[in-house]
FIMAR-764283 format. One line per 4 residues: number of its first residue (from 1); for each residue x, z, y of N, C-alpha, C. Coordinates in pm, 1 decimal, decimal comma. Layout:
BEGIN
NUM = X Z Y X Z Y X Z Y; ...
This chain:
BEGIN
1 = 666,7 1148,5 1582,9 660,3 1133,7 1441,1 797,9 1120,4 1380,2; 817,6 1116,8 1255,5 905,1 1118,2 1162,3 982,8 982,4 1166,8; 1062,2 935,7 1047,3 1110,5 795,1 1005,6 962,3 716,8 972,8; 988,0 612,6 1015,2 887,1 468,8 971,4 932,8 367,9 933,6
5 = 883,7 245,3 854,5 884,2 144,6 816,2 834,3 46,6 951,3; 890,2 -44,5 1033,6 846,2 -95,7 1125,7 837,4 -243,0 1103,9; 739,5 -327,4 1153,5 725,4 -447,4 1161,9 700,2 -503,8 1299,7; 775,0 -587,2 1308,2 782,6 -611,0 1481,4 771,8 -807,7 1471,4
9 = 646,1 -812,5 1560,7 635,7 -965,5 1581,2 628,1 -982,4 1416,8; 580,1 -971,2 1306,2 605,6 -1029,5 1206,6 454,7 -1154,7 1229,6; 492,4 -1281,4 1137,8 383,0 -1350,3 1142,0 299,8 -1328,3 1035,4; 351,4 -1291,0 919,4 297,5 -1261,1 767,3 424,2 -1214,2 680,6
13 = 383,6 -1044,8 657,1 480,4 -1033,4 561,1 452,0 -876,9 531,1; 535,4 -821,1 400,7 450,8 -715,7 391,8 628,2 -655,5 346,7; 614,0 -488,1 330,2 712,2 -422,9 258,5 621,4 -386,7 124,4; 717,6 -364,7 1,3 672,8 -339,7 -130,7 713,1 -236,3 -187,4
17 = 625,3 -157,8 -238,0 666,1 2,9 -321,7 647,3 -66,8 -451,3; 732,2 8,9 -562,5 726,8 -36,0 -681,9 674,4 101,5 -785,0; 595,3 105,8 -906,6 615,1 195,8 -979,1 592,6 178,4 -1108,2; 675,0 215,1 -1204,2 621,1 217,9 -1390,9 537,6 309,9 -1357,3
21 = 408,7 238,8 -1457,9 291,1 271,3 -1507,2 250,9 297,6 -1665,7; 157,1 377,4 -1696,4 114,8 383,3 -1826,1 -68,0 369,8 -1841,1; -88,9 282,5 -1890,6 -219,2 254,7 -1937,7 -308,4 418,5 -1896,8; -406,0 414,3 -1810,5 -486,5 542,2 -1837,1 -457,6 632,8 -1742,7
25 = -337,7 612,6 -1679,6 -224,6 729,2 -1602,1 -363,4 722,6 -1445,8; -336,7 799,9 -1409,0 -408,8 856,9 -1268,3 -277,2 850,0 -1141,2; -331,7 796,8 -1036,3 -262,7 824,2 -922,9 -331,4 838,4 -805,5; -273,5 915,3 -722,1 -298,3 865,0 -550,9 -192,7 861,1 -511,7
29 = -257,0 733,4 -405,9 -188,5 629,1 -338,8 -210,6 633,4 -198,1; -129,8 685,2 -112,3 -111,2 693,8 20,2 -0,1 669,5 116,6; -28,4 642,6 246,5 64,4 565,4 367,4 -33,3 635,3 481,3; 48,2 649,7 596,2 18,8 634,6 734,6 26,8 474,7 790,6
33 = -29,3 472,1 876,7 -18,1 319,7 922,6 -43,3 314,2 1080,8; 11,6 245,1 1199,2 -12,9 235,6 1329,0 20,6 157,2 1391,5; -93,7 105,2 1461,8 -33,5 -18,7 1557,8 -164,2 -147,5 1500,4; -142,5 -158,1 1367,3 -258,3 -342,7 1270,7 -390,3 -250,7 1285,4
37 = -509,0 -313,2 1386,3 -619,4 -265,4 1325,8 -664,1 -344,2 1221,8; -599,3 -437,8 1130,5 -677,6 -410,8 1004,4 -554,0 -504,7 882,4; -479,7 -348,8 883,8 -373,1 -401,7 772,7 -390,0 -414,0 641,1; -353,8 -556,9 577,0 -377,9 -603,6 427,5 -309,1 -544,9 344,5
41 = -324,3 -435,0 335,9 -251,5 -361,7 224,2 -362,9 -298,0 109,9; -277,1 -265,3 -6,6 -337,1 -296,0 -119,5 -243,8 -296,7 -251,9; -310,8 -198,5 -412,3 -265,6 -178,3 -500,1 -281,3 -318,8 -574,9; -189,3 -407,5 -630,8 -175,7 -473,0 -703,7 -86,5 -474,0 -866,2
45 = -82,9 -545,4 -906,5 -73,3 -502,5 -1091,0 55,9 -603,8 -1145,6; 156,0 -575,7 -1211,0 229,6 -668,5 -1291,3 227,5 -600,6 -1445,9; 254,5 -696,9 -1518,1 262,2 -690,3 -1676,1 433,3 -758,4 -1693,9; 555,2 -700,8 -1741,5 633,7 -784,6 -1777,8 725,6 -828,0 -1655,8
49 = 688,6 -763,9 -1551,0 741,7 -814,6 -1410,6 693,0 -936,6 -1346,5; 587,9 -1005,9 -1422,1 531,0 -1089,8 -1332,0 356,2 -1023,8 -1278,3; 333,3 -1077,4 -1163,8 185,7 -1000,8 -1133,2 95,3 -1102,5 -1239,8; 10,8 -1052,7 -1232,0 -127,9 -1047,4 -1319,1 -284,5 -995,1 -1239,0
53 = -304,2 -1168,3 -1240,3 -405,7 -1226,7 -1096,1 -542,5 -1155,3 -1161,4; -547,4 -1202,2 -1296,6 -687,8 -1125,7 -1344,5 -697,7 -1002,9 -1312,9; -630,1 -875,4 -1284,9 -659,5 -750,4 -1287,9 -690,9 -705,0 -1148,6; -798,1 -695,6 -1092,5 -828,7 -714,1 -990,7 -776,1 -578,4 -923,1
57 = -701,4 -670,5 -763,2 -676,4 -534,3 -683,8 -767,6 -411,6 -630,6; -657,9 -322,7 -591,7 -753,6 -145,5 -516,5 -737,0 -184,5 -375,2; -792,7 -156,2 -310,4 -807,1 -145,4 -155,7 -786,6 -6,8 -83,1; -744,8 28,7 1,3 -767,7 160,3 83,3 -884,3 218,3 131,6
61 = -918,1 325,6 151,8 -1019,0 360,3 256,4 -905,4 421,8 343,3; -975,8 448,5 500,2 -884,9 475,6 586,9 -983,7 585,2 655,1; -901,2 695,4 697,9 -941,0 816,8 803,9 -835,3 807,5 926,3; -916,2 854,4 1015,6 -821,1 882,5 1142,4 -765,5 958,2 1148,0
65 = -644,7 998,2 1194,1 -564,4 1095,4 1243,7 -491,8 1076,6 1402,7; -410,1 1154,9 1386,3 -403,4 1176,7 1553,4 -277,5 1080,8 1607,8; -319,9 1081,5 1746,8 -183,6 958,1 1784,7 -180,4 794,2 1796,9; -287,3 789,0 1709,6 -343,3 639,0 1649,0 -262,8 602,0 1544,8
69 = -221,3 713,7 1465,3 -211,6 656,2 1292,0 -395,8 679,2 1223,4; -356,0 636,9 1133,7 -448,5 619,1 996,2 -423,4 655,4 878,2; -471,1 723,7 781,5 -402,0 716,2 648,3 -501,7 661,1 567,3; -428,8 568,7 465,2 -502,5 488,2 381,3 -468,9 562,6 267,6
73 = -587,5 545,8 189,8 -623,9 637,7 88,0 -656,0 497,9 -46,8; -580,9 556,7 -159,5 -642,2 507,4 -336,1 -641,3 556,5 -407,5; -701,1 564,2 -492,2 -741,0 668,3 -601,5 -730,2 587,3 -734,5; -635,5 588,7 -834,4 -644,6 485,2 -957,3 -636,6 520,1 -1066,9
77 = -700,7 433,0 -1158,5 -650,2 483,3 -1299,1 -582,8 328,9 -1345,4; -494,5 362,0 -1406,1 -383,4 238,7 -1451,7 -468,5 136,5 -1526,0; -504,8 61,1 -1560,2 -553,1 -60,5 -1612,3 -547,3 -96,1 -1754,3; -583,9 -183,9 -1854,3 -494,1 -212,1 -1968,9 -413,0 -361,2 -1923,0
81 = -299,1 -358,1 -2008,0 -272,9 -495,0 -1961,6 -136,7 -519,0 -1862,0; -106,1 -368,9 -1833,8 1,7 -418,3 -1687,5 120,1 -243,5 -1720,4; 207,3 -303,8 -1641,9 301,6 -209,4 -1660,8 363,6 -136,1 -1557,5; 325,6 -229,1 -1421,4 401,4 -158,9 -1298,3 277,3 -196,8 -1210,1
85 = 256,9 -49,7 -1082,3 197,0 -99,4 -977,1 252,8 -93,7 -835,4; 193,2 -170,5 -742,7 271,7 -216,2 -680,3 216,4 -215,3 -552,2; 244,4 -154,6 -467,3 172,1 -99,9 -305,8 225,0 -218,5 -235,7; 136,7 -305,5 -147,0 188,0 -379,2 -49,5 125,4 -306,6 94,5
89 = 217,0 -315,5 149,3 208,8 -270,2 252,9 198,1 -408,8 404,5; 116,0 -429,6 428,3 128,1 -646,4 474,3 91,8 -580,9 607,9; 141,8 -702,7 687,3 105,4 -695,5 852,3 109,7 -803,3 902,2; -10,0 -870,5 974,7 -7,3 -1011,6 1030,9 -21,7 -1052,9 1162,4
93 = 80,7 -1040,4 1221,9 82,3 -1010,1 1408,9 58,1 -1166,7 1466,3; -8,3 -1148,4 1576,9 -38,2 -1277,0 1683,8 84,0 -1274,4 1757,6; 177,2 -1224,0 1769,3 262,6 -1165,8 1893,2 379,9 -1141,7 1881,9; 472,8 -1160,2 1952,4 609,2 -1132,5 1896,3 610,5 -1019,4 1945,6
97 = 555,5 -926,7 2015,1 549,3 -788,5 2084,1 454,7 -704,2 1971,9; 373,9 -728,0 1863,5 315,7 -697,3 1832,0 386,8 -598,9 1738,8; 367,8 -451,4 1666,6 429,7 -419,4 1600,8 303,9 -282,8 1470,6; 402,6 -263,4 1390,2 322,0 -192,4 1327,7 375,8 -131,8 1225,0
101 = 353,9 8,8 1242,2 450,8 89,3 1136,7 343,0 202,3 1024,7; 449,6 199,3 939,7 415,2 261,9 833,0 508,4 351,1 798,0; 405,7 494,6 721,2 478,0 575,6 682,5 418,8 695,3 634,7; 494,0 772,8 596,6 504,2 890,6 495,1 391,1 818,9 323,0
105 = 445,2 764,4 290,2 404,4 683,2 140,7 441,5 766,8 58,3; 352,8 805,5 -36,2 316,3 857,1 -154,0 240,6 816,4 -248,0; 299,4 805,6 -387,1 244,2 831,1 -464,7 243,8 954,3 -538,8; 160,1 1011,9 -565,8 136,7 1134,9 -686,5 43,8 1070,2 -823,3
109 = 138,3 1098,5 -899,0 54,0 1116,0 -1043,1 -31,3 1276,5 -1051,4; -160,0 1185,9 -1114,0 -259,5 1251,8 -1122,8 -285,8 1377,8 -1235,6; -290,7 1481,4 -1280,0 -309,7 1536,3 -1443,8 -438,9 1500,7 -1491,4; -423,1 1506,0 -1630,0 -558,7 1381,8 -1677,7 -661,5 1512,7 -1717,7
């Protein structure tokens, strides 16, 4: 495979994608992922640069691919109320051997 984002032995911690948003705007939201069978990642919302707990997060669906990656899949429409969204990418290892990488992340804006 390509370049990755790696997490090695982490106990709790995630990497963060950032993006300006516009009310209404369409995206997909995608990552490869390998290694966490069940990584906490997830579209979350800020208004103003602080997050904004009421606007409830997106979750992934995930397909297999080959090798033992995954790609997690979201599909969104921007919210009212918020200005940036915000991909966490989280990994919570038992293990200091434990590791888990991520990669090829995309977002595409959607045409309405």
């Amino acid at each position: 495979g390509g370049p990755a984002l790696l997490a090695r032995g982490v106990r709790e911690g995630c990497f963060l994608v950032g993006e300006p948003v516009a009310v209404g705007q369409r995206y997909l939201v995608q990552f490869d992922v390998k290694g966490e069978t069940d990584p906490r990642c997830g579209l979350q919302w800020q208004n103003g640069g602080a997050y904004d707990w009421n606007v409830p997060a997106r979750y992934p669906v995930f397909e297999p691919l080959s090798g033992g990656w995954r790609r997690g899949v979201i599909v969104v429409r921007v919210p009212h109320g918020v200005d940036k969204m915000m991909l966490h990418l989280s990994t919570k290892h038992k293990a200091d051997d434990e590791e888990t990488r991520f990669s090829n992340v995309a977002l595409y804006r959607l045409d309405d």
